[in-house]
N, C-alpha and C positions, 0 to 999 in steps of 0.2 A: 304228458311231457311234450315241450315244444323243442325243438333241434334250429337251430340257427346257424347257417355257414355264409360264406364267399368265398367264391373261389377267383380264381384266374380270369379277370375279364370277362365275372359272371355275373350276373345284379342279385342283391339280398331278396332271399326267399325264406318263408318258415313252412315247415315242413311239421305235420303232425302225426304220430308216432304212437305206436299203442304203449297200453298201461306198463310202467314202470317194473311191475312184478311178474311181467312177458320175454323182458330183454335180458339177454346172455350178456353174457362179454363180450361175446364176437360179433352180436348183431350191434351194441353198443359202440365197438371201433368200427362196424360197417356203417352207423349212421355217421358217423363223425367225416369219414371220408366222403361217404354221399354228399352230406351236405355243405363241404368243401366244393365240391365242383357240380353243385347243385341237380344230383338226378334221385330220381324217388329209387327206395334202399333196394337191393335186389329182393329177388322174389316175391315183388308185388305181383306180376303178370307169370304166370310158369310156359306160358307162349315164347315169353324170351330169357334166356339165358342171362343168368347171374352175371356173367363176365361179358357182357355184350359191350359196354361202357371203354374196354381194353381191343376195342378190335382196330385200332388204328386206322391206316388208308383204305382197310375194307371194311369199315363199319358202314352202317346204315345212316344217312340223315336225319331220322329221325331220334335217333340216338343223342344228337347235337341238338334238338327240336325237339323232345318229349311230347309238347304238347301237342303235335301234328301226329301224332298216335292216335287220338280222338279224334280229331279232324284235320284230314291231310290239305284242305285248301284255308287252313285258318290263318290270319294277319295279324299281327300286333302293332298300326298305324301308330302308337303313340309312341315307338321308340323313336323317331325320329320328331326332337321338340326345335323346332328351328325358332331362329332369334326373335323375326319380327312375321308379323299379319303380309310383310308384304312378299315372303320367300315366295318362290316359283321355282317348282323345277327346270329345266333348262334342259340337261341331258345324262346320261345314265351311261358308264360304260361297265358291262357285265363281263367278269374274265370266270370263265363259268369250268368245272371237270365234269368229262364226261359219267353219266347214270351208270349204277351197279352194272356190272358186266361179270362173264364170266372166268374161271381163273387160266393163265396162260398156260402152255404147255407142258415149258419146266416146271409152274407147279402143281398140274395134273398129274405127271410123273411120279413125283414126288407124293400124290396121295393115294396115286393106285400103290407103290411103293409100301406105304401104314397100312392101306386097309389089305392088302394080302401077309403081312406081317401079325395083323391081328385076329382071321382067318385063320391061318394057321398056324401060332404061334401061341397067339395069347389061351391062359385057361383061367377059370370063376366060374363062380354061379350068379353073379348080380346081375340084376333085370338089364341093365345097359348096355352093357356088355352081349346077353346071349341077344339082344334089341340090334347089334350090328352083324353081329358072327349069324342071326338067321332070318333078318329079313332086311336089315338095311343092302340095298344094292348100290356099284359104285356104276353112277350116270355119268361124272363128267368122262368126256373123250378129248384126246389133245388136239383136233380139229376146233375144238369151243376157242381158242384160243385169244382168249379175253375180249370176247364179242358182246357187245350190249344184252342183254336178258330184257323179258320184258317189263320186269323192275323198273332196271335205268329208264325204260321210255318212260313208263309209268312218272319217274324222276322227274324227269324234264317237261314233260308235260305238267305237270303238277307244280314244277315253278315257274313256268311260266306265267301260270293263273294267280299264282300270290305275285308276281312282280307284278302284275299287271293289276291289282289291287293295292297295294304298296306306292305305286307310282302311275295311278292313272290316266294324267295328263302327260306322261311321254308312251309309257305302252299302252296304245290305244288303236284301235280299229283305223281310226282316221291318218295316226300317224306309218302304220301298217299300208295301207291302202297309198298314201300318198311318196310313199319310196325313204322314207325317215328313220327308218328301223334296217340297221346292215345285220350282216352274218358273218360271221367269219367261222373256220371248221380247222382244227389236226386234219389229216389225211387218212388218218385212222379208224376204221370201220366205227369203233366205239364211239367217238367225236364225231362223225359226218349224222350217225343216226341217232345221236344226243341231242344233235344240231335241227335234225328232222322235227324230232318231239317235240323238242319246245315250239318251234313253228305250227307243229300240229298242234298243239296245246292253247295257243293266238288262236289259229282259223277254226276250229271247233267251240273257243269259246265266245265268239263272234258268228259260228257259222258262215265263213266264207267261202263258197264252194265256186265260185268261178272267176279266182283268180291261185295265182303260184307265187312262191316267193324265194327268188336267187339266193343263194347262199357260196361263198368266196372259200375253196382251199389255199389257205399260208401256213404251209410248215416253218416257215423264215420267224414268223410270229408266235407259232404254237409249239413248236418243235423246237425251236431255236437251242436245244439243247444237244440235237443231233450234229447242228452246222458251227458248232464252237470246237474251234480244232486243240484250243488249252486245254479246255473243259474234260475232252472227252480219251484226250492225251496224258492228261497229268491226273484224272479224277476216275471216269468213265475205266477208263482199259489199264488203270494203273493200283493194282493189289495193296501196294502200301497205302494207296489214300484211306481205304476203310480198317485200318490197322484194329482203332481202338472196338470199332462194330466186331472185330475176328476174334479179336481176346477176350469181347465179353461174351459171343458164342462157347467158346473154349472155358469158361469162367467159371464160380465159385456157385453160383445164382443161376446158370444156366444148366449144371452138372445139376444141381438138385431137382430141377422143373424134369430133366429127363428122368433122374432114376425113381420119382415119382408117380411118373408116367409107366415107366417099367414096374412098379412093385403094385400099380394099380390091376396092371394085363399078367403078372405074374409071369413076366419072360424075363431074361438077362439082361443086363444093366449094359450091355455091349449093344444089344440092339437096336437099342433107343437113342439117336445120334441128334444133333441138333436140327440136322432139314426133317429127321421123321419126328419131332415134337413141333416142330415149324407147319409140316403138314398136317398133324392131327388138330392142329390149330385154326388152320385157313378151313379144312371141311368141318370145324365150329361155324367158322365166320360167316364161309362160305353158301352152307344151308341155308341158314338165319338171314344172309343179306338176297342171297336168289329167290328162296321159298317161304319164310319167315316161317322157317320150323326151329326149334331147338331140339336139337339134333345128341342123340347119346354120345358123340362121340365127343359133348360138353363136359361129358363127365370125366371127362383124362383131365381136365386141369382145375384147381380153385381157384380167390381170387387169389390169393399169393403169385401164381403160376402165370396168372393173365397178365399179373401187374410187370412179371420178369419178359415176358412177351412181348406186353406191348414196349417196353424200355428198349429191348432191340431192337424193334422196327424203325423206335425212335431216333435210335444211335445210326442206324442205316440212312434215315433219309438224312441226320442232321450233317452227316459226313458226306455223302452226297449229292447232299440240293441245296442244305441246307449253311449255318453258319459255319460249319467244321473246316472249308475252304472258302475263301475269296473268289474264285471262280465261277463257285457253284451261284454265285446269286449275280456277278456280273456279267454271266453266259443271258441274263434278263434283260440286258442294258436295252436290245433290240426292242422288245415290247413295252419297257416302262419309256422310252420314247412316243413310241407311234400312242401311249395311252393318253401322253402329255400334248400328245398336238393335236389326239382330237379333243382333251378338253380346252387347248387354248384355241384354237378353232370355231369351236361352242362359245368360247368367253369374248371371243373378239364379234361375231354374228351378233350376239346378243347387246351389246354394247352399242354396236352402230343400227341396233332398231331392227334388222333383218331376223326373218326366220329362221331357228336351229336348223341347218342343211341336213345333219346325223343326228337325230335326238338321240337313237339309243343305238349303240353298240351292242352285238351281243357276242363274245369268243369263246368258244368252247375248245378245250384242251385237256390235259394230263394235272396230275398231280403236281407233278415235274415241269409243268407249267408255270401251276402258282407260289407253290411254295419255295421258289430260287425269287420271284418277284416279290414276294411277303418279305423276303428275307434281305433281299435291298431295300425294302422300304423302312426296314427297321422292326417290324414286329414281331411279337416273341420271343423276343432277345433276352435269355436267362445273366445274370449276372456270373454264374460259373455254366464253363464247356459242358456238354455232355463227354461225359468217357466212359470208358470201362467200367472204370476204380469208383464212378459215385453213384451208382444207383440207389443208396440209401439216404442219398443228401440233396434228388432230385424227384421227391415224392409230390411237389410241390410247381412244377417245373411249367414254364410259359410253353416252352418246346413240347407240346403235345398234337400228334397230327390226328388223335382219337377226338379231339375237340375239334381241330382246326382243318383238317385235310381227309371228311367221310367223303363218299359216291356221290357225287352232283356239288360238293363245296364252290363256295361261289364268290366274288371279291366284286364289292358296288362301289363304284366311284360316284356318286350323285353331286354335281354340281347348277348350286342352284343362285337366281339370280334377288337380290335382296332389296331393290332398290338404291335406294341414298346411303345404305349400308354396306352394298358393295357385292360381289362375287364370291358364295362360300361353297367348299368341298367337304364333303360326309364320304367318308369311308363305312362299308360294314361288310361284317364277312358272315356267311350264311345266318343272313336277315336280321345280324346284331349289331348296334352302332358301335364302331373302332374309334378308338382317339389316335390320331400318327404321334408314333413315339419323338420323343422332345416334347409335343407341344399340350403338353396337359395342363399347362399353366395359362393356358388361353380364356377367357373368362367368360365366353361362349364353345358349348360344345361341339360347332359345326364353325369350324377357322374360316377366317377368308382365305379365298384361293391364291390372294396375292402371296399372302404369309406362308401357305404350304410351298408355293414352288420357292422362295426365299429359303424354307428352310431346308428343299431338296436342291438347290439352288448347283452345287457340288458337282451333283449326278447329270443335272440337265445340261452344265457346261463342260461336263467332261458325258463320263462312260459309255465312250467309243467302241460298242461290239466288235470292229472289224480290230481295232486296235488292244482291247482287251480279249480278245480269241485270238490272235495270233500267235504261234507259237512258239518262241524265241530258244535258238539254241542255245546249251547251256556249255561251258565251256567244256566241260566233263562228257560233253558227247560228241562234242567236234573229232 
């Protein structure tokens, strides 16, 4: 039997499937979903975890990248089909998140919290179960407090060797060596030593041993979510923003995943609140994405469970970073600036004959980074809100950060120059070509650059950071 899907801004793949007189019902609605958002069905590898697919902004990259399971420096050169023989890349600006790290304090708390609950609370006899209660130990300490793991280096090293195959003629030794490659860093230990890797990743895979290469802290650029005083006033430190994220914690879907969780540990339905099914959740994710074990404490949820899981993380960031406030994505206005003047920067160099000054940009930051810039730029724009009330009507949904926003997620602006045809910009986001929304009706894949800022034309003449973060008194507070 052959399975055939598409999903969301995934390209058609068929998928082969064992014999017909093998498959349940359940694995028959788990290929149907599989092959919607194109990953092989669970339980091919038992290394990972069923619900790996649902772990949102702490999922693995390769999760998003299947095929870098086989081989973690592999390239697929041919997604990018540029118009003519005469394209050249030009310059590349990388808005890169920092590599797997470890989980922060609050929610280390929150899993010593489950696993002394399950210790001494829960009772059974399934192998998983007595697998935590007599030999799983809890490692993490709230000193980790969202520090890079040697994963993430692993991360960033590791893309940097596929960027650097991908676009040869800008990430290259020579452009490295001759001051053409910048850095930019978060101020954040995870982001500075993200920032590290991947430079380690360049000089290792070059062997460059007797030179160093600067790297620039901007939180104004990376952070810029901290220094918006709307943002973090009306959004950040303001309970009612995340209303619809609170009531579907409290919710219908949410109440079930716990007493689930409860009737699996055989303790009361009291016990089991929404942060301790949120933490038995992250020490799934957690394991898997630190140590790539899959971990017993997968078995507190199926997918049903993963799928109500991941919908709240989703409801969290969509409310705010993402489209659920106006703010949340022009608290970006700062960066999709400075991203537009070094490509017209690059566009104007090129133009009068001179060498690209920056070929390649490379910014590493937060989640919180990219997904407020995604979301000014128009992508993953569902035609309904997320809320509380539709989790059953957004099975299907563009706003997925399990796709778009794993450990090392990364945002390419490649603008390349075409000759007699002109200046064109390619977006892709973790190593997939993006079409900018509006413009699907362009009759080449990769727009000229002219037509992109035309069609952001709005943004680049307005959204004033200092003017859009300002905080205007309302008259109800005078």
């Amino acid at each position: 039997m052959f399975c055939v899907g598409l999903g969301s801004g995934w390209s058609w793949r068929i998928m082969l499937t064992i014999p017909l007189k093998f498959i349940t019902v359940h694995f028959f609605l788990g290929c149907i979903t599989c092959c919607l958002i194109n990953y092989a069905k669970p339980g091919d590898d038992p290394n990972i975890p069923a619900i790996a697919r649902y772990f949102g902004t702490k999922g693995r990259y390769e999760e998003v990248n299947p095929y870098l399971i086989e081989d973690i420096l592999a390239v697929n050169k041919s997604i990018v089909q540029l118009p003519s023989a005469e394209c050249r890349e030009i310059h590349v600006t990388a808005i890169i998140r920092h590599g797997t790290r470890y989980p922060t304090t609050k929610n280390v708390k929150k899993m010593q919290q489950m696993h002394n609950l399950v210790l001494h609370k829960a009772s059974g006899k399934e192998r998983w179960l007595r697998e935590i209660q007599n030999h799983w130990q809890m490692w993490y300490t709230e000193d980790m407090d969202g520090r890079l793991v040697q994963k993430g280096v692993d991360d960033h090293k590791h893309l940097a060797v596929r960027l650097s195959k991908l676009l040869p003629s800008l990430i290259s030794e020579e452009k490295l060596r001759g001051g053409h490659i910048s850095f930019i860093t978060s101020s954040k230990h995870r982001c500075v030593n993200s920032t590290l890797a991947f430079k380690a990743g360049l000089t290792e895979l070059w062997t460059i041993e007797d030179r160093e290469f600067d790297h620039v802290v901007n939180d104004a650029l990376m952070r810029f979510f901290d220094q918006c005083t709307k943002f973090v006033e009306d959004v950040s430190n303001n309970p009612s923003a995340m209303a619809e994220f609170d009531k579907f914690k409290s919710g219908p879907e949410m109440k079930r995943v716990q007493e689930k969780i409860a009737d699996r540990l055989r303790v009361q339905y009291s016990l089991i609140t929404d942060d301790m099914a949120e933490a038995a959740f992250y020490l799934c994710a957690y394991e898997f994405a630190i140590k790539t074990v899959n971990t017993p404490w997968c078995q507190l949820f199926d997918e049903v469970d993963a799928q109500v899981m991941e919908y709240a993380n989703d409801l969290k960031q969509f409310w705010k970073r993402g489209y659920g406030h106006d703010i949340n994505s022009k608290s970006s206005c700062v960066l999709f600036h400075d991203v537009f003047s070094r490509l017209d920067k690059a566009a104007q160099e090129s133009k009068s004959g001179q060498e690209v000054s920056e070929a390649v940009t490379v910014q590493v930051g937060h989640a919180e980074t990219l997904l407020p810039l995604l979301t000014l730029l128009g992508f993953f724009k569902d035609s309904d809100r997320l809320t509380s009330a539709n989790f059953a009507t957004q099975a299907q949904r563009s706003f997925r950060t399990s796709h778009t926003l794993p450990y090392a997620a990364n945002l390419l602006l490649v603008l390349y120059d075409c000759g007699e045809s002109g200046l064109r910009l390619q977006p892709l986001l973790n190593e997939k070509p993006l079409v900018f929304p509006g413009m699907a009706d362009q009759q080449v894949s990769i727009p000229l650059y002219q037509d992109v800022r035309e069609h952001y034309k709005e943004l680049l003449e307005g959204c004033d950071f200092e003017t859009e973060c300002q905080l205007f008194t309302h008259p109800s507070r005078a």
